[in-house]
C-alpha positions as CSV (number, residue, x, y, z in Angstrom):
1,X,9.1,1.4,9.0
2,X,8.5,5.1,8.2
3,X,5.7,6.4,6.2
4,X,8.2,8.0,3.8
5,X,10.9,4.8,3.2
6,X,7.6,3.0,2.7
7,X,6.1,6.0,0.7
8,X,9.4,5.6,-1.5
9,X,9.6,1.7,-1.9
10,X,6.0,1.9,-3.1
11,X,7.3,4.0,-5.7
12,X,9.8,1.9,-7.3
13,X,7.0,-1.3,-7.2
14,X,4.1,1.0,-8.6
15,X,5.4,0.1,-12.6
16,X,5.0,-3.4,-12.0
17,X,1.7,-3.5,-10.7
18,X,0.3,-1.1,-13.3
19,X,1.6,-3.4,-15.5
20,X,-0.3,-6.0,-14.3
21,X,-3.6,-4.5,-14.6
22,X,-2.5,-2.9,-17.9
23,X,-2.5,-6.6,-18.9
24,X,-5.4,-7.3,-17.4
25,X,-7.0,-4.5,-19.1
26,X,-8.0,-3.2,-15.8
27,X,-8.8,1.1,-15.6
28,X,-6.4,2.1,-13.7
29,X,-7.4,5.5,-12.3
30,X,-9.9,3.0,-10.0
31,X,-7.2,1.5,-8.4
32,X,-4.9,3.0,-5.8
33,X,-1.5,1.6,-5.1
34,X,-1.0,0.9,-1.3
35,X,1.8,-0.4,0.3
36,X,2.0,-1.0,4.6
37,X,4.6,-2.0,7.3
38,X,4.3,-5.8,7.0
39,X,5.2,-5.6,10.9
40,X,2.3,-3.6,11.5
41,X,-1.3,-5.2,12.3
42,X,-2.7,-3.9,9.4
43,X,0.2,-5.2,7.6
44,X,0.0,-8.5,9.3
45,X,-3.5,-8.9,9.0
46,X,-2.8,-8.3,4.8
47,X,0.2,-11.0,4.8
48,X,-2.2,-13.5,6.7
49,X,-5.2,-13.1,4.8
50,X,-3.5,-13.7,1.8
51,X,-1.8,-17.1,3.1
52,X,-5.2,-18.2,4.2
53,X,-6.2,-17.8,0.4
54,X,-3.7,-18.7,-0.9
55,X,-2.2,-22.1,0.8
56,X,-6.0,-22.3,2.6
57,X,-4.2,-21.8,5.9
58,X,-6.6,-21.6,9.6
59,X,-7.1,-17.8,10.9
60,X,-4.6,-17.9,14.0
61,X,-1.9,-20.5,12.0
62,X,-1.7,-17.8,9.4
63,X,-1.1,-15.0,12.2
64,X,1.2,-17.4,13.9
65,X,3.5,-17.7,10.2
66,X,3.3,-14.0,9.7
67,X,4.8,-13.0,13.1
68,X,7.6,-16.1,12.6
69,X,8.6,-14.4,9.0
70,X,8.3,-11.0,10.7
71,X,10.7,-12.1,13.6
72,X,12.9,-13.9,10.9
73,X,13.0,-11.0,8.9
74,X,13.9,-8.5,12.4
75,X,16.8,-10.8,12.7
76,X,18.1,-10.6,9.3
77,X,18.0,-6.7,9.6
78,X,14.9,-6.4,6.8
79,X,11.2,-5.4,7.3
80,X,8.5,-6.7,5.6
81,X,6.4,-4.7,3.1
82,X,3.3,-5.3,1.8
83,X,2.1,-3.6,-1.8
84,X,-1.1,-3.9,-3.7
85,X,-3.3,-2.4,-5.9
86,X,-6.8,-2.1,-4.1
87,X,-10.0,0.0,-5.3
88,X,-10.8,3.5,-3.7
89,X,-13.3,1.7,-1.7
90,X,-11.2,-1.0,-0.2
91,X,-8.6,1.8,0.7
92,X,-10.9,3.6,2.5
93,X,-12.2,0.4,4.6
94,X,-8.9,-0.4,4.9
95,X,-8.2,3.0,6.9
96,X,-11.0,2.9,9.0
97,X,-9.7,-0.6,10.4
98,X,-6.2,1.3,10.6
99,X,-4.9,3.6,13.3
100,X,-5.0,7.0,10.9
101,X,-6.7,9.9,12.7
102,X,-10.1,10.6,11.6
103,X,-9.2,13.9,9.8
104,X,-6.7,11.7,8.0
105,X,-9.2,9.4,7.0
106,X,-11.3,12.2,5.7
107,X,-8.5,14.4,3.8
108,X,-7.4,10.6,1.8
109,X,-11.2,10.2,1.2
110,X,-11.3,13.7,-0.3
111,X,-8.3,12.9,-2.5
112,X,-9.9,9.9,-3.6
113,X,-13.1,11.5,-4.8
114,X,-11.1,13.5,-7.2
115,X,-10.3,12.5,-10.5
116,X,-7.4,10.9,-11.8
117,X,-6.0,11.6,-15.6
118,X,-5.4,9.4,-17.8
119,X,-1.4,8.4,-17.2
120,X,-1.9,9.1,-13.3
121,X,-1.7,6.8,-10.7
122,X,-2.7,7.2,-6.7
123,X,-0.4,6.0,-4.1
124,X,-0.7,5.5,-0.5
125,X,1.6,4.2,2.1
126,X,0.7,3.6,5.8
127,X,2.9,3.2,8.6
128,X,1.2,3.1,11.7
129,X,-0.8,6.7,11.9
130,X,1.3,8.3,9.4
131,X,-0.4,8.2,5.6
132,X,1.7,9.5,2.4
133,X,-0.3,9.9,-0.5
134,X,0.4,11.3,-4.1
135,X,-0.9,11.0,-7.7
136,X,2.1,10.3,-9.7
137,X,2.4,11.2,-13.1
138,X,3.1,8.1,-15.6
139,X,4.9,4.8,-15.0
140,X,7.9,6.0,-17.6
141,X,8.7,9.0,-15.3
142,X,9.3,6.7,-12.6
143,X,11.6,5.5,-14.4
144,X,13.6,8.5,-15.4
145,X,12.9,10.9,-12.5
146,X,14.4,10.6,-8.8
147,X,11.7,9.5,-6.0
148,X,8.7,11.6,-6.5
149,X,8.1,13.2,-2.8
150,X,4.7,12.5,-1.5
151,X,1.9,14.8,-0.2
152,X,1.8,15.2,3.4
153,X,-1.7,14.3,4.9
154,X,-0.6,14.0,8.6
């Protein structure tokens, strides 16, 4: 999957998962919104952790499901996306585990250290090397606007 499809599905999640820590009555200018290739190993690595958590599931049976619903999901002519809000610090381990370029790494960490308004939200979405990043302005504009187009780090 391309940075940009990505960059744009990412988009039409973000409402529900400021929602969710809205609810939670979570800040949410310390949160980014990241979504990755599920086919990638990043992505792969996300979708088996969480199956481990959740369902308590070995290391390498995990990795074993992901790449079967990854092949099942080839053949059914979808890709697998995975979304979900992470601090600024998890981001930025996440991206050094990644394959983004160094000066990648660094211009997302610059954009991180900057603060976000009230209203705003940060999203991310890695393909591979390629990183789209933007602070969107407001959930409701989302809503109302067509896809936002995202700041080109690479």
């Amino acid at each position: 999957m391309e940075a940009d499809e990505l960059f744009d599905h990412a988009l039409t999640s973000l409402p529900e998962a400021v929602g969710d820590l809205m609810r939670q009555g979570r800040d949410t200018r310390e949160f980014v919104f990241a979504s990755f290739d599920g086919a990638s190993e990043l992505g792969m690595a996300l979708i088996a952790s969480d199956l481990g958590g959740d369902m308590g599931i070995e290391g390498n049976v995990a990795r074993a499901e992901v790449e079967r619903m990854v092949s099942a999901a080839n053949l059914r002519g979808e890709e697998l996306v995975v979304s979900l809000m992470v601090t600024r610090e998890v981001l930025s381990r996440m991206l050094s585990a990644s394959h983004v370029d160094a000066s990648t790494r660094i211009a997302v960490a610059l954009w991180l250290e900057a603060p976000v308004s009230l209203g705003h939200f940060r999203v991310v979405a890695i393909a591979g090397e390629q990183v789209r990043a933007a602070t969107v302005d407001g959930v409701t504009d989302l809503d109302d606007a067509p896809p936002i187009s995202s700041s080109l780090l690479n």
